[in-house]
C-alpha positions as CSV (number, residue, x, y, z in Angstrom):
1,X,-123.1,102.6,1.0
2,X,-119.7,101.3,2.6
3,X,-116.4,102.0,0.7
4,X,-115.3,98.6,-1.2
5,X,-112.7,96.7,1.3
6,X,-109.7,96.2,0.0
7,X,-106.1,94.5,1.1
8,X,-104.8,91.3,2.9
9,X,-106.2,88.9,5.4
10,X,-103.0,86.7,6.6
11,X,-104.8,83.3,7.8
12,X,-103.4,80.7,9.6
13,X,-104.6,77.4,7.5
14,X,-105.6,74.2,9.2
15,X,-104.9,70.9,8.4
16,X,-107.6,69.3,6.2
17,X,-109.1,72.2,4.2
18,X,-107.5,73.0,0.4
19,X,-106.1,76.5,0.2
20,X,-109.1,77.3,-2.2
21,X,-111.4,76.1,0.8
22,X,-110.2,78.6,2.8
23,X,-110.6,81.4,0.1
24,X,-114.1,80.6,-0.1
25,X,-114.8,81.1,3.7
26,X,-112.8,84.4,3.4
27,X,-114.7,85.4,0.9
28,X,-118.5,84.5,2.9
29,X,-117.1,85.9,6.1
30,X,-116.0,89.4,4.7
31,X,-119.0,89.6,1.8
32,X,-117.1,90.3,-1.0
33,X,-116.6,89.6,-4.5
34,X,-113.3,89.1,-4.9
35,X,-110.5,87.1,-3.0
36,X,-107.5,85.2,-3.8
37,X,-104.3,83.6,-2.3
38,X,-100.7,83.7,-2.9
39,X,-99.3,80.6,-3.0
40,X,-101.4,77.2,-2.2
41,X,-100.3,75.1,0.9
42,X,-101.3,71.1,0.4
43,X,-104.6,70.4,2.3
44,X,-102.8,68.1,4.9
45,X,-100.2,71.7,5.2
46,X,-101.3,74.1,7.9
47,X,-99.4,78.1,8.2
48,X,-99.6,81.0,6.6
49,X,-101.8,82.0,3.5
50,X,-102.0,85.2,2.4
51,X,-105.1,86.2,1.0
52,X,-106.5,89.3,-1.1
53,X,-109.4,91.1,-0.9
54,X,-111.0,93.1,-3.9
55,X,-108.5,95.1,-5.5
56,X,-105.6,93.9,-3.8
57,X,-106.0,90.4,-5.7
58,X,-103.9,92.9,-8.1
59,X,-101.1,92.7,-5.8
60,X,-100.8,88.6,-5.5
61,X,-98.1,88.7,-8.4
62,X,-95.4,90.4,-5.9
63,X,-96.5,88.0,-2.7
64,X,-95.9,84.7,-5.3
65,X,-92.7,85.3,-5.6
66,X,-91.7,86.0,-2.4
67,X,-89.8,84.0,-0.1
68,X,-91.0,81.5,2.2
69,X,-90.3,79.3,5.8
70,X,-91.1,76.0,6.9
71,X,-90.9,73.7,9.8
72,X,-91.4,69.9,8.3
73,X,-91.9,66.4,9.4
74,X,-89.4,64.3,7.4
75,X,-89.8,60.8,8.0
76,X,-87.1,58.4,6.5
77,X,-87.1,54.6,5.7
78,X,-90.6,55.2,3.5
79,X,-90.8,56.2,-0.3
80,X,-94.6,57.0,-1.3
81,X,-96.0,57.8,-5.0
82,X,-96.6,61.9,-3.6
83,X,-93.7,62.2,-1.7
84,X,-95.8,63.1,1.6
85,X,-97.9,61.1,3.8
86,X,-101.2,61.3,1.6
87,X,-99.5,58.6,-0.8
88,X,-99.2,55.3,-1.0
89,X,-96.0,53.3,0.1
90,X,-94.2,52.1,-2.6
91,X,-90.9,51.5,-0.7
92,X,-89.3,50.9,2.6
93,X,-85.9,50.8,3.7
94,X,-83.7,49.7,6.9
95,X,-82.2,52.8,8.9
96,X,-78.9,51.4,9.2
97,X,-75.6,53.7,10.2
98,X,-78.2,56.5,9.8
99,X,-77.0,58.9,12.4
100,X,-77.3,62.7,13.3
101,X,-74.2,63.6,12.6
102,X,-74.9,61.8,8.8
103,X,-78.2,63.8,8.6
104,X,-76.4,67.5,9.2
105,X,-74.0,66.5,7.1
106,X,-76.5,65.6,4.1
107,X,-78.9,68.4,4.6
108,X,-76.0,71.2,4.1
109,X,-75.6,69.6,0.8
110,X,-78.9,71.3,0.0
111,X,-77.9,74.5,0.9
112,X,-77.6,77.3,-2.2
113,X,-78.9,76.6,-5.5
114,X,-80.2,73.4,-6.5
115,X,-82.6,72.0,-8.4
116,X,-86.0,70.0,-7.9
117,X,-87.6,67.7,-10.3
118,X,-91.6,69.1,-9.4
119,X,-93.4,66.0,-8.1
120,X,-96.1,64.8,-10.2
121,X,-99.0,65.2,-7.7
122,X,-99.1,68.9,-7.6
123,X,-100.5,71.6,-8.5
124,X,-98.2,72.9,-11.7
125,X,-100.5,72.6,-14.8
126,X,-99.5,70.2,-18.4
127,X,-101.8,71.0,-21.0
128,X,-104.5,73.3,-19.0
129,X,-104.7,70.4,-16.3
130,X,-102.7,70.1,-13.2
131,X,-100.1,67.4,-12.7
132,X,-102.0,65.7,-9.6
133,X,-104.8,64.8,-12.7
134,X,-102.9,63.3,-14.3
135,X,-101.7,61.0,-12.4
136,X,-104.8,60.1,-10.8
137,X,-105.6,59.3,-14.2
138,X,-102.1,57.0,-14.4
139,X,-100.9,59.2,-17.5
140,X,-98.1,61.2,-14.6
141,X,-96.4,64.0,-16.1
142,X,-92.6,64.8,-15.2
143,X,-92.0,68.6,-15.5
144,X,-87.8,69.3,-16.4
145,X,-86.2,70.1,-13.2
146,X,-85.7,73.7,-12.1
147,X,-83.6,76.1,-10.1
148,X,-84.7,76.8,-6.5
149,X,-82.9,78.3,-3.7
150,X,-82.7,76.9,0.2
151,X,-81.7,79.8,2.6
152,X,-81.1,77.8,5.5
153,X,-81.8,74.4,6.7
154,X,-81.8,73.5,10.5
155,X,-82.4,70.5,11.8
156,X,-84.7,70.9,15.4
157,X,-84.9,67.5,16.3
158,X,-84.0,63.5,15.5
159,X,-85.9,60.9,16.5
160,X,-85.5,58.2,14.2
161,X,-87.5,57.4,11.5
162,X,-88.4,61.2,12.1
163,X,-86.5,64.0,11.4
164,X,-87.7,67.4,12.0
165,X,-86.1,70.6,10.3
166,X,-86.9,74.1,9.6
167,X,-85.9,75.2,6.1
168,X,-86.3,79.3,4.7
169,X,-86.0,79.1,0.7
170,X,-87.2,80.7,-2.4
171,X,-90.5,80.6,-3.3
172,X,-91.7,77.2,-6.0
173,X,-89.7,75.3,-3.5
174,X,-91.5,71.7,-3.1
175,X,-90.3,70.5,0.6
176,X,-92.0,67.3,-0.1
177,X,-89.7,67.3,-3.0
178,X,-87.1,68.3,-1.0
179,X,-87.8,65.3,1.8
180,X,-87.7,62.8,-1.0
181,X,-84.3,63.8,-2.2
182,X,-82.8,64.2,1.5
183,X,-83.7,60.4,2.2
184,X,-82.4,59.5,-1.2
185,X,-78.9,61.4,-0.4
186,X,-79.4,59.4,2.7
187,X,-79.9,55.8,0.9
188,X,-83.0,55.4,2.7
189,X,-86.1,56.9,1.2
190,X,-88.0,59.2,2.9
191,X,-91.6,62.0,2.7
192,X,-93.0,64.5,4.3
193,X,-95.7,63.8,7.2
194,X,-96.3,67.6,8.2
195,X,-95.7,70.8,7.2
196,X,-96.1,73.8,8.2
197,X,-95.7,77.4,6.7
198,X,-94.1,80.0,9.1
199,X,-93.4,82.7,7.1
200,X,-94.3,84.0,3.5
201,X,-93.0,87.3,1.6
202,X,-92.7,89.2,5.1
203,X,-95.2,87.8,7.1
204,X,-95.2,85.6,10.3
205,X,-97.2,83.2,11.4
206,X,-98.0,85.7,14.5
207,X,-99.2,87.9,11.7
208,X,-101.8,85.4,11.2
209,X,-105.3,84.2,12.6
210,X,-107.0,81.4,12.6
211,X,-110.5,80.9,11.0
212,X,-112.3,80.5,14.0
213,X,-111.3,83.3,15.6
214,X,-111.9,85.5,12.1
215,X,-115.5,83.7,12.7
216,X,-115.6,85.1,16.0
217,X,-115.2,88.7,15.1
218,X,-117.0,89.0,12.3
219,X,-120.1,87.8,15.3
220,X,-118.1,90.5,17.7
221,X,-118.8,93.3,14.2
222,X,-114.8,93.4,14.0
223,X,-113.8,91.5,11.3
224,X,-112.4,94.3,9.2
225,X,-110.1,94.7,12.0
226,X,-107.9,91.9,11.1
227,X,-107.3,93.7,7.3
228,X,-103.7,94.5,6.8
229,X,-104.1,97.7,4.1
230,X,-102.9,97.6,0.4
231,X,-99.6,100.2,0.9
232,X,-98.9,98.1,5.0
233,X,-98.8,94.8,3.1
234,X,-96.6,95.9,0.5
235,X,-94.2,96.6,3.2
236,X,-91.3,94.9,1.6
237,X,-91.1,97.0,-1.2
238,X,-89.3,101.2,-2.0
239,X,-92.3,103.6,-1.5
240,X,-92.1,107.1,-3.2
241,X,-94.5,109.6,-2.2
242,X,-96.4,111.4,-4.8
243,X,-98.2,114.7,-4.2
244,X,-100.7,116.4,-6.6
245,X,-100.9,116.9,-9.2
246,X,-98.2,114.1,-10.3
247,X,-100.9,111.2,-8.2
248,X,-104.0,112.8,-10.4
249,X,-101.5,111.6,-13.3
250,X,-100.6,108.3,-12.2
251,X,-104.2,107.4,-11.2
252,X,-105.1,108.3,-14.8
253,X,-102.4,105.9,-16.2
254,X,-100.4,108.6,-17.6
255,X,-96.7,108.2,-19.4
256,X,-94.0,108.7,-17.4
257,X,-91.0,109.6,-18.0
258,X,-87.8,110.5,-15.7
259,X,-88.6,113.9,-15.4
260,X,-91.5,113.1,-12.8
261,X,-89.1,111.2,-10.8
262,X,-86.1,113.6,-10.0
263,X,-84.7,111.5,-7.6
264,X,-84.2,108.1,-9.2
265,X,-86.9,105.6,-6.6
266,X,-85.1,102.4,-5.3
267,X,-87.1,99.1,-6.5
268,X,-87.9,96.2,-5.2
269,X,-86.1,92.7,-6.3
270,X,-88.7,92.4,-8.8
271,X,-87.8,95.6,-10.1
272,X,-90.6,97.8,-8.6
273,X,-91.4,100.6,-6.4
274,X,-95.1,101.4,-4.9
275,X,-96.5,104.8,-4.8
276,X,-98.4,106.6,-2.2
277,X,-100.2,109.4,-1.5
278,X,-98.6,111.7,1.3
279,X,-101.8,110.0,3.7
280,X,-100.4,106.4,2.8
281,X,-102.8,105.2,0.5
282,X,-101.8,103.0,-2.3
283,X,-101.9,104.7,-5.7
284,X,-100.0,102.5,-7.8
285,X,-97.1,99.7,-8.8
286,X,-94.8,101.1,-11.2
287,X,-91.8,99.2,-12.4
288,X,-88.3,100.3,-14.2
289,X,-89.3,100.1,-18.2
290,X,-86.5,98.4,-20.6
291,X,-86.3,101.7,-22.3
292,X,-83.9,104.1,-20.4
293,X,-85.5,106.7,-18.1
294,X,-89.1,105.0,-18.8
295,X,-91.5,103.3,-16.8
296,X,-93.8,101.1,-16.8
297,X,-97.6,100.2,-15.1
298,X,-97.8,97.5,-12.9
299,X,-101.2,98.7,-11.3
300,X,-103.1,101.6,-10.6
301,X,-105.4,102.3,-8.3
302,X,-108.0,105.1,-8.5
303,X,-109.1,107.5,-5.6
């Protein structure tokens, strides 16, 4: 029998396919039972999706939050009902003294904290049923606004009505969102025609491949090639190495205390560290606990 496969598979998303499509082919291509993604990109969105295999669908909670890029298709003058192209027009509005140098002057405004009102066709859940339901159903939902954070917002090229930018923010940033309140700044409406995902929590979109060419080697017997291991894609996060017979403990979900971590370990953001085995295989995700010198779980791993 072959050892379980477990770890990341960064795809490259088309246009057209929903981000759970695209889990479902992972999961015939490779055989296996289990796979999820880290963050859902709109069907019309194309770019990065990070998706786990097996046991590494334990690790999705540290890609979520990570931090994300863009490059978007703003196009100003039209308001629709889901702030992007899928929508209907509701809207439209004359470009007058809209100008470049107006445009770069707006879009630093966005720069920092803010916060976003999350449209309500998307994917964020009222009652056990997401938003985008509802308001198929005509019953929309508004969500409070919330903090997000934009990293950097660069406009690449004006051609008016479109405006195309590349924007690096935190992650539960809606760029469609963010489009809509741009051409509101701007007094003209606006939404979001394309978008496309660049980067997510470390990885590029030359870390990723496209379906066809996944199709292609799993007909070439190479598939498991393109699968980024549990400890690689963690790369972002303080590794301590562990050698016996402290790994036998933590892979038996053990206490631990302070004393089997004389040197304090450096976390992560999120407040955690990963720990290997001295050949680099993932034993566990430990955090800090509340309680001084403790720690606590995240995930373990056994042999």
């Amino acid at each position: 029998m072959s050892p379980e496969l477990n770890g990341v598979v960064v795809v490259d998303k088309p246009a057209d396919l929903s981000s759970a499509r695209v889990v479902s082919i992972v999961k015939g291509l490779f055989g296996v039972k289990k796979v999820g993604h880290t963050g859902t990109l709109d069907p019309f969105a194309t770019g990065v999706l990070i998706c786990c295999i097996n046991r590494a669908t334990r690790l999705s909670r540290f890609f979520l939050k990570g931090d994300k890029v863009y490059e978007a298709e703003l196009v100003l003058g039209v308001v629709t009902d889901t702030q992007d192209a899928t929508g209907t027009v509701i809207e439209r509005h004359p470009l007058d003294g809209i100008t470049m140098d107006r445009i770069r002057k707006t879009t630093q405004r966005f720069l920092g904290s803010i916060t976003q009102i999350p449209p309500v066709y998307s994917a964020l859940k009222h009652q056990g049923t997401p938003l985008y339901k509802w308001a198929r159903r005509g019953a929309a939902v508004e969500k409070p606004a919330r903090p997000v954070r934009i990293d950097r917002l660069e406009i690449l090229n004006v051609d008016l009505p479109t405006v195309r930018f590349s924007v690096a923010c935190s992650s539960g940033t809606y760029v469609r969102t963010l489009c809509a309140d741009l051409g509101r700044k701007l007094g003209c409406g606006g939404h979001l025609k394309n978008l496309r995902r660049t980067a997510s929590c470390g990885f590029s979109i030359e870390d990723a491949i496209e379906l066809e060419r996944l199709m292609e080697c799993r007909d070439r017997g190479c598939l498991n090639e393109n699968v980024i291991p549990m400890n690689a894609a963690l790369a972002f996060m303080p590794a301590m190495v562990a050698e016996s017979p402290l790994a036998r403990r933590i892979r038996n979900g053990m206490k631990l205390s302070a004393a089997d971590f004389p040197v304090r370990p450096r976390v992560s953001e999120q407040g955690a560290f990963k720990v290997v085995d001295p050949d680099g295989r993932l034993i566990a995700v430990i955090e800090q606990a509340s309680a001084a010198g403790g720690y606590n779980y995240c995930c373990v791993f056994s042999a």
